[in-house]
C-alpha beads as a LAMMPS data file, in Angstrom:
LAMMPS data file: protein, C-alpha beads

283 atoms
282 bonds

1 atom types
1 bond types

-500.0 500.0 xlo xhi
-500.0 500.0 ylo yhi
-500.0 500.0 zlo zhi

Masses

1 110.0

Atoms # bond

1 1 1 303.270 224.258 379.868
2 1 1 306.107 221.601 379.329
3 1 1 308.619 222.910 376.676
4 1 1 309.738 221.338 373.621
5 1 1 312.521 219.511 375.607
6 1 1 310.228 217.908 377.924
7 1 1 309.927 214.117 377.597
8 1 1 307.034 212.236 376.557
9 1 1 305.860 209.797 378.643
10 1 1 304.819 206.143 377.621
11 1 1 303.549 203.630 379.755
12 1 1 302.286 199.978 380.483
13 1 1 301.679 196.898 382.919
14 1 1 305.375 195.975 381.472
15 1 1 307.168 195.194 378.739
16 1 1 304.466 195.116 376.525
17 1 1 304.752 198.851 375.815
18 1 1 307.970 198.223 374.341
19 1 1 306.408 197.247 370.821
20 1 1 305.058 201.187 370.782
21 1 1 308.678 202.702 372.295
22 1 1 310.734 201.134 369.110
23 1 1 308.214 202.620 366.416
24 1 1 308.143 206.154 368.571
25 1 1 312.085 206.224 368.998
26 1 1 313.055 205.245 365.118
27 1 1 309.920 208.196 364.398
28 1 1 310.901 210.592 366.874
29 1 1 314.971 210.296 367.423
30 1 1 315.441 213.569 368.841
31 1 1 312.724 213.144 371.446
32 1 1 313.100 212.071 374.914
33 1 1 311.070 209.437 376.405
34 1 1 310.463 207.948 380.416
35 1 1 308.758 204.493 379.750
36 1 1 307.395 203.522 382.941
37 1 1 306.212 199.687 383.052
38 1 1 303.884 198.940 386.116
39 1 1 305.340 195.224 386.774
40 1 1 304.305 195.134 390.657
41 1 1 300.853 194.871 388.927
42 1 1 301.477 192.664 385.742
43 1 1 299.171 191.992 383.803
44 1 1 296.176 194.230 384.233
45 1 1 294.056 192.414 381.539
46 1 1 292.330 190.399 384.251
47 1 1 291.951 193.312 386.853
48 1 1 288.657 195.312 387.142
49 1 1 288.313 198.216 384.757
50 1 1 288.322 200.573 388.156
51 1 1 291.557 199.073 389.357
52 1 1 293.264 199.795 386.077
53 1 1 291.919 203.076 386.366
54 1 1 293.302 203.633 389.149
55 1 1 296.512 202.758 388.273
56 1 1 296.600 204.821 385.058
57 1 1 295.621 208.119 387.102
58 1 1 298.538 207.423 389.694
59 1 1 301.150 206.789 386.822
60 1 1 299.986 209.525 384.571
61 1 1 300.138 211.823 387.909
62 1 1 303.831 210.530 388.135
63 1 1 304.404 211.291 384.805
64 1 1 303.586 214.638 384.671
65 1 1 305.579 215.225 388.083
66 1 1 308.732 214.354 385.815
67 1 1 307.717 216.589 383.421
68 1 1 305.842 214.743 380.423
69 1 1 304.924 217.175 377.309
70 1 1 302.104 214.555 375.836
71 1 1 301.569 210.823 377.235
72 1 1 300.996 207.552 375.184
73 1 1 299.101 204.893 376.590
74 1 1 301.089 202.122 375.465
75 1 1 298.766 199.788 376.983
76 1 1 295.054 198.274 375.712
77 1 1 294.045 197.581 378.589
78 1 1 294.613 200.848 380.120
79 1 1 293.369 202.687 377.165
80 1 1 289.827 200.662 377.053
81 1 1 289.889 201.093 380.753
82 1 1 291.022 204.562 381.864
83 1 1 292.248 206.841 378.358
84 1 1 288.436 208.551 378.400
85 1 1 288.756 209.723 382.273
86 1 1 292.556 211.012 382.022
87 1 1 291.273 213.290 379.337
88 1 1 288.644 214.501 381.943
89 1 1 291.318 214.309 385.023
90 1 1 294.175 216.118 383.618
91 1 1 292.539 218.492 380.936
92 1 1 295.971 220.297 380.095
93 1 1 297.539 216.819 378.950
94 1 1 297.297 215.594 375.869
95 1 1 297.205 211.728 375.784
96 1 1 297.685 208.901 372.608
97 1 1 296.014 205.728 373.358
98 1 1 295.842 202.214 371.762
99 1 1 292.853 201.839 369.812
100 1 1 291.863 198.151 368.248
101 1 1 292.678 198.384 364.875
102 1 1 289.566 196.830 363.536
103 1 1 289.410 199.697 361.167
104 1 1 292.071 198.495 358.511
105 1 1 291.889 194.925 359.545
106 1 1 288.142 195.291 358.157
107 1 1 289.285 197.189 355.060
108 1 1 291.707 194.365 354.406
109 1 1 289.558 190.768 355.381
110 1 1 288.925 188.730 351.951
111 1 1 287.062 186.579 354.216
112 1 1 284.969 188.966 355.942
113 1 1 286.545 187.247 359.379
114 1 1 288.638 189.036 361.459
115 1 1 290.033 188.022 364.796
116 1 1 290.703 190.404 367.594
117 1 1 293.524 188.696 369.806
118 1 1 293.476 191.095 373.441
119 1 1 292.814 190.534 376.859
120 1 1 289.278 190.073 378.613
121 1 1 289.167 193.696 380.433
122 1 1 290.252 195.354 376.450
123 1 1 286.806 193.672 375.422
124 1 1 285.070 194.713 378.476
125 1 1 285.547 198.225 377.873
126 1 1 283.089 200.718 375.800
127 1 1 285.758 201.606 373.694
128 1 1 286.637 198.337 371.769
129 1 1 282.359 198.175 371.281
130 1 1 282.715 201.508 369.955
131 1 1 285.045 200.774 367.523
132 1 1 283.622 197.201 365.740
133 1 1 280.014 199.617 365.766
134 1 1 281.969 202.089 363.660
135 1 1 284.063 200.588 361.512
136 1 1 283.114 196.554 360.826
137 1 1 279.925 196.994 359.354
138 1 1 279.261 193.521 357.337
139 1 1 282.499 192.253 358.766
140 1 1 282.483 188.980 361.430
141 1 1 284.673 190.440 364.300
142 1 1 285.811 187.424 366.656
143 1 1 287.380 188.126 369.723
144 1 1 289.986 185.700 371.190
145 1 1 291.889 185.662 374.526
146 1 1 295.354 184.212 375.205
147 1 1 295.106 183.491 378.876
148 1 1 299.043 183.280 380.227
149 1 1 300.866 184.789 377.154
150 1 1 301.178 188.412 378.955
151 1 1 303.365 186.345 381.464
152 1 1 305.046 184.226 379.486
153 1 1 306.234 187.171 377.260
154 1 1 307.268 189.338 380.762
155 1 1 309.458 186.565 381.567
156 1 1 310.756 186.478 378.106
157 1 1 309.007 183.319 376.629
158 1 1 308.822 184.233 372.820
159 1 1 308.719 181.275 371.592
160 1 1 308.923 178.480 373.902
161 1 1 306.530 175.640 374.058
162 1 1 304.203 177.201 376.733
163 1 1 303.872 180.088 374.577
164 1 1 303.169 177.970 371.374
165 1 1 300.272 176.278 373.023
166 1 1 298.824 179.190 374.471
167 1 1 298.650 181.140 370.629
168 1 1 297.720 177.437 369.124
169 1 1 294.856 177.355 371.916
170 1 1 293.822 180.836 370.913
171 1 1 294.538 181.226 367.059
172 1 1 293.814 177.624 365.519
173 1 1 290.095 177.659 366.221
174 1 1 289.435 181.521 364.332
175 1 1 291.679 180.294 361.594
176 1 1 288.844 177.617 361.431
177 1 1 285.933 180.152 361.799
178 1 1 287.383 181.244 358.359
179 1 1 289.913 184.141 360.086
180 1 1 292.155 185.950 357.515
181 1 1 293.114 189.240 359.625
182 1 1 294.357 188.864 363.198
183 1 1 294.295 191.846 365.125
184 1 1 296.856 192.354 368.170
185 1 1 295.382 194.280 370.639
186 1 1 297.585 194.069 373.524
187 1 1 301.085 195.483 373.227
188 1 1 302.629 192.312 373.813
189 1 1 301.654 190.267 371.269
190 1 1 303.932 192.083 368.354
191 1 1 306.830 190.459 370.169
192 1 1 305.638 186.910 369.178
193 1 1 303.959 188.071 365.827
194 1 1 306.909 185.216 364.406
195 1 1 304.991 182.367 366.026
196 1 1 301.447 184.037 365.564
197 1 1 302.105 183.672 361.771
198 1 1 303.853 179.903 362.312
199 1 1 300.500 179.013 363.764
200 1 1 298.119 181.255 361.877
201 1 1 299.508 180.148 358.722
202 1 1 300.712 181.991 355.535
203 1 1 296.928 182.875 354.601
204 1 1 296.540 184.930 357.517
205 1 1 297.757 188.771 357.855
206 1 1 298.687 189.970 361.029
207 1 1 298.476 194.226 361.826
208 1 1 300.626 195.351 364.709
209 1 1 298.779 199.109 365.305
210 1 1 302.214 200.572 367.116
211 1 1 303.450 202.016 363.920
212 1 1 300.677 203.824 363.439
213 1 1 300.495 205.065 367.465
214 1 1 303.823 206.844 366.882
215 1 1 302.408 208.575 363.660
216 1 1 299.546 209.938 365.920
217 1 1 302.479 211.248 368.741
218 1 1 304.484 213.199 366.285
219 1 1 301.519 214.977 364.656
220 1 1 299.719 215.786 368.238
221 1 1 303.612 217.442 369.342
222 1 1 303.792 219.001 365.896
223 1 1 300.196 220.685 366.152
224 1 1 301.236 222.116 369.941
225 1 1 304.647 223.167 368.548
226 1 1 306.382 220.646 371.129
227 1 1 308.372 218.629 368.876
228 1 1 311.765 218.656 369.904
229 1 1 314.523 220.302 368.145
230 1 1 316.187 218.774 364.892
231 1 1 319.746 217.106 365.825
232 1 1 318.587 216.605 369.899
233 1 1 320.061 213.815 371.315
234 1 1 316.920 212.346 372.945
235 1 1 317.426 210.146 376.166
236 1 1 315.771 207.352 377.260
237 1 1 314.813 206.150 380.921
238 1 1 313.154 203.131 381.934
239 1 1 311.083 202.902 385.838
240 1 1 309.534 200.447 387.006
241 1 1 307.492 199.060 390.117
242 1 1 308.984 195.642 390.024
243 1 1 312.712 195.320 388.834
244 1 1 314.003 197.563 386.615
245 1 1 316.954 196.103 385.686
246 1 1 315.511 193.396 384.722
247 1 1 313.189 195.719 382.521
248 1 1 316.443 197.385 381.435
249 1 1 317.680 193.735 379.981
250 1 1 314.523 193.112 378.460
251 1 1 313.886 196.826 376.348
252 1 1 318.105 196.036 375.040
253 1 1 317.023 192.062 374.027
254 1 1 313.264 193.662 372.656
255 1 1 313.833 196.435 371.018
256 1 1 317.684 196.856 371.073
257 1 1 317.119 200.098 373.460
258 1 1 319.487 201.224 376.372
259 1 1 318.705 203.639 379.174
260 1 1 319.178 204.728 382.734
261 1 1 316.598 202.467 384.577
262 1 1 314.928 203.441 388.098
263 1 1 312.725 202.105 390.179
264 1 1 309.923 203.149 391.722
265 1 1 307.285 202.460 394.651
266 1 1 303.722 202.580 394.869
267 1 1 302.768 204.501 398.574
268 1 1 299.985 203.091 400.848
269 1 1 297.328 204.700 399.030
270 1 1 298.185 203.155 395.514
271 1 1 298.315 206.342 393.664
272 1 1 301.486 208.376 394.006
273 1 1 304.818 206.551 393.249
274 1 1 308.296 207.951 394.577
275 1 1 312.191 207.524 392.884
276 1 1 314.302 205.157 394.564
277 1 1 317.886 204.505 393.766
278 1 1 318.644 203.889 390.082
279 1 1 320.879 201.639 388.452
280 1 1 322.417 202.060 384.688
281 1 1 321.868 200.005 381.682
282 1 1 324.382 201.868 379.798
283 1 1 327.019 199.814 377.881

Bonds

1 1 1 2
2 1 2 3
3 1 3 4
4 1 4 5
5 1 5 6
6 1 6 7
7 1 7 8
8 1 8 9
9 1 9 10
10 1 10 11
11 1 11 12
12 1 12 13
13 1 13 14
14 1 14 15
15 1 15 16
16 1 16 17
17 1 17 18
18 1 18 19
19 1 19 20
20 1 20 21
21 1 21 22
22 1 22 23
23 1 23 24
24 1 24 25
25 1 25 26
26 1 26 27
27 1 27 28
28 1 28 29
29 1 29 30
30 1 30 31
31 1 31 32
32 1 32 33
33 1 33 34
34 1 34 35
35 1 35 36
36 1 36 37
37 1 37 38
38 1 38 39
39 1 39 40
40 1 40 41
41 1 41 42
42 1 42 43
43 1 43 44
44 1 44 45
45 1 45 46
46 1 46 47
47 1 47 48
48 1 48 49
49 1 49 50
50 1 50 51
51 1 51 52
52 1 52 53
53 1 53 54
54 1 54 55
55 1 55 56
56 1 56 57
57 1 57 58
58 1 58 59
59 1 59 60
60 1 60 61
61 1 61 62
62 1 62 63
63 1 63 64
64 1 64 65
65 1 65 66
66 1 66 67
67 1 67 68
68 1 68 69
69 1 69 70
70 1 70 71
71 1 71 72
72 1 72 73
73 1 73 74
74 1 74 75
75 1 75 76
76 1 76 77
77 1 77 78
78 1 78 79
79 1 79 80
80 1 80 81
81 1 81 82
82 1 82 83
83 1 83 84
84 1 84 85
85 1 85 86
86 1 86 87
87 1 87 88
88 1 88 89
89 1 89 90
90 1 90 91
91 1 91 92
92 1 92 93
93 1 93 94
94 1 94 95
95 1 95 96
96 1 96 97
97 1 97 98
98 1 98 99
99 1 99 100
100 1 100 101
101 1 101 102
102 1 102 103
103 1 103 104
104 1 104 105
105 1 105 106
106 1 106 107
107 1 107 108
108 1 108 109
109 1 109 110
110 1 110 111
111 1 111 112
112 1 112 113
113 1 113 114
114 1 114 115
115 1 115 116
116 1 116 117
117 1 117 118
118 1 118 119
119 1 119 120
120 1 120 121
121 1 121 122
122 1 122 123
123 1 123 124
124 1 124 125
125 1 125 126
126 1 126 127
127 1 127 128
128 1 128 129
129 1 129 130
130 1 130 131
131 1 131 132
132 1 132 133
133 1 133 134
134 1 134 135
135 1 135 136
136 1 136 137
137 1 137 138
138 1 138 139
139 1 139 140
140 1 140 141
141 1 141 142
142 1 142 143
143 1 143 144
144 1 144 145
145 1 145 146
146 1 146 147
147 1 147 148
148 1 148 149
149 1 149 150
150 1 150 151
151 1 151 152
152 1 152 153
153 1 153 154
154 1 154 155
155 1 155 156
156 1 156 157
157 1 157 158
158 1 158 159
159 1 159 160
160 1 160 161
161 1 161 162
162 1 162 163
163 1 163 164
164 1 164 165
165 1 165 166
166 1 166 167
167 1 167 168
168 1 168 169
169 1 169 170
170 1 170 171
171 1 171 172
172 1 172 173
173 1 173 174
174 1 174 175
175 1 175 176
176 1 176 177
177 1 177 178
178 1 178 179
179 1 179 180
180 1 180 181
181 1 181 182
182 1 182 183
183 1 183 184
184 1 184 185
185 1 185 186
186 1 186 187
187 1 187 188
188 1 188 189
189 1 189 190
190 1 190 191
191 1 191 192
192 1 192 193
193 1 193 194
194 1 194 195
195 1 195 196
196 1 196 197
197 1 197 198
198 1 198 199
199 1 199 200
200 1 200 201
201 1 201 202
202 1 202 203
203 1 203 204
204 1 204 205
205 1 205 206
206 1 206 207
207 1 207 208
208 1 208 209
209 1 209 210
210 1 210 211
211 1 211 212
212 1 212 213
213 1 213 214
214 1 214 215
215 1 215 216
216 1 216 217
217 1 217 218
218 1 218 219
219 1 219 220
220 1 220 221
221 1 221 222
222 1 222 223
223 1 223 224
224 1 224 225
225 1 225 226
226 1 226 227
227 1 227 228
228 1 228 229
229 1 229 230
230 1 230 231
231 1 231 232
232 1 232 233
233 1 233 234
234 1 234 235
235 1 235 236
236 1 236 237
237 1 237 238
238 1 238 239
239 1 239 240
240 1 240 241
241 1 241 242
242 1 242 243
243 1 243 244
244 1 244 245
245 1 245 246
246 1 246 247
247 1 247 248
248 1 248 249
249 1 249 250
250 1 250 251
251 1 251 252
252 1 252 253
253 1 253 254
254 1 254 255
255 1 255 256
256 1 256 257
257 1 257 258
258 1 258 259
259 1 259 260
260 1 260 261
261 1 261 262
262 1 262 263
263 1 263 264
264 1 264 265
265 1 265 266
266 1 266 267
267 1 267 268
268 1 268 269
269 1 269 270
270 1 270 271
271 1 271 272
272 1 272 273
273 1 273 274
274 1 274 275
275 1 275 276
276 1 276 277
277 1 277 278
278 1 278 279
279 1 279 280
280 1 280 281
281 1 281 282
282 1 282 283
C-alpha cells in the first residue's frame, strides 16, 4: 500500500488536465502530484472508446509503477471511456474521475436549457447517459461539440480567431435553443471559459466541475488516511509522450505551475511507457 508520501497521479490526452491540477494543488499544497499528459495521442475525443481504454490502462499501469497513492482522471473522455474498467483492472487503486456536471447545472437552469459542451466519444459513453437519466429530470439537456478547440487550446490558442469561431460555431446556436447553463465537459474548455462567456453572453452561467474534482481527491485520501503530512513541501512533475518541455511551458503560462518535466515512450505494444531523459522547468 502506497504511504502517505506517495504522489497522486493525474492524467490526460494533454494539457487539458491542467484545469483539475490548479484546483488540486491550491486544495492539496502539501501533496505531491506526477501529471502525465498523453500528447503522442492528442485528442482522444474522436478515438474509439476501446482505444482510449487502452490508453488509460497503460498510463494508469505507469502510474502506479511510480508509485501513485489514488489517481484522478483528469480527462472526460477517458473517464466516459475507461474510469468503470480501471476500477475492475486495478481493484487496490482508488480512482477520481470527471463526471458531467449536469447535476448542478440542472439545479441552476431558469430556462430549463442546459448545454453540455464535450467531445463526441464523452457522449458516446454510458456514463454521460447515466448521468442526464439521474439527475435532469424535466430539464432540456443539449449536447454540443467543438470540433478543433482541443487543438487549438494544445497549441495555446485561447483566444485567437480560430478559436472564437469554433466556440461561436458551437455556443451561438444553444444560446438560441433558449441555453442558460453551459456545461464544460472536457478539461480544456475552463481555459477559454473568458471567450465562452464573450460569446455566450452575460445571461449565460458557465460551471467548470474541476473545483469540485479536487474536493472529491482530498476526502477519498482523508478516508484511507493517505493525506500527506501538514507543512510537506509537495513536488510536482510533469511526463509526457510528446514534448514535455513544451508541456512544462504550457502548465507555468496555464496554471502558473513549475516542475521537473520527463518524457516518456509508448513500447510496441501501446501499453507500457518507459522514462527517458528529463529536462527541468525550474526557474
Amino acid at each position: 500500500m502506497p504511504c502517505a508520501q506517495a504522489p497522486v497521479g493525474v492524467f490526460d490526452s494533454g494539457v487539458g488536465g491542467l484545469s483539475v491540477l490548479r484546483p488540486l494543488r491550491q486544495q492539496l499544497p502539501a501533496e505531491s502530484f506526477i501529471f502525465f499528459a498523453d500528447q503522442a495521442h492528442v485528442p482522444y475525443g474522436p478515438r474509439p472508446l476501446e482505444e482510449v481504454r487502452r490508453f488509460s490502462v497503460g498510463i494508469t499501469r505507469f502510474l502506479i509503477d511510480q508509485g501513485a497513492k489514488l489517481i484522478v482522471v483528469a480527462c472526460n473522455t477517458a473517464s466516459a471511456a475507461a474510469l468503470q474498467h480501471l476500477r475492475e483492472t486495478f481493484p487496490g487503486m482508488r480512482f477520481v474521475g470527471m463526471e458531467p456536471a449536469v447535476k448542478p447545472a440542472a439545479e441552476q437552469t431558469r430556462t430549463h436549457a442546459v448545454g453540455v459542451l464535450a467531445t463526441p466519444a464523452t457522449f458516446q459513453g454510458a456514463l454521460f447517459a447515466s448521468v442526464v437519466e439521474r439527475f435532469a429530470q424535466g430539464v432540456s439537456v443539449l449536447p454540443q461539440t467543438l470540433p478543433g478547440l482541443v487543438e487549438r487550446i494544445e497549441a495555446g490558442d485561447l483566444d485567437g480567431p480560430e478559436a472564437r469561431r469554433i466556440v461561436e460555431a458551437g455556443v451561438r446556436p444553444l444560446v438560441a435553443q433558449g441555453v442558460d447553463t453551459l456545461v464544460l465537459a472536457c478539461t480544456h474548455y475552463p481555459f477559454v471559459i473568458p471567450l465562452i462567456e464573450d460569446v455566450a453572453g452575460p445571461g449565460v452561467r458557465v460551471i467548470d466541475p474541476s473545483p469540485a474534482i479536487a474536493r472529491q481527491a482530498g476526502r477519498l485520501l482523508a478516508e484511507g488516511e493517505r493525506t500527506a503530512a501538514t507543512g510537506a513541501a509537495g513536488g510536482l512533475t510533469f511526463v509526457s509522450s510528446g514534448d514535455a518541455a513544451a508541456l512544462a511551458r504550457m502548465a507555468q503560462r496555464l496554471i502558473g505551475e513549475t516542475g521537473e518535466a520527463r518524457r516518456a515512450e509508448w513500447d510496441v505494444g501501446g501499453l507500457r511507457l518507459s522514462l527517458t531523459d528529463g529536462w527541468s522547468g525550474r526557474g
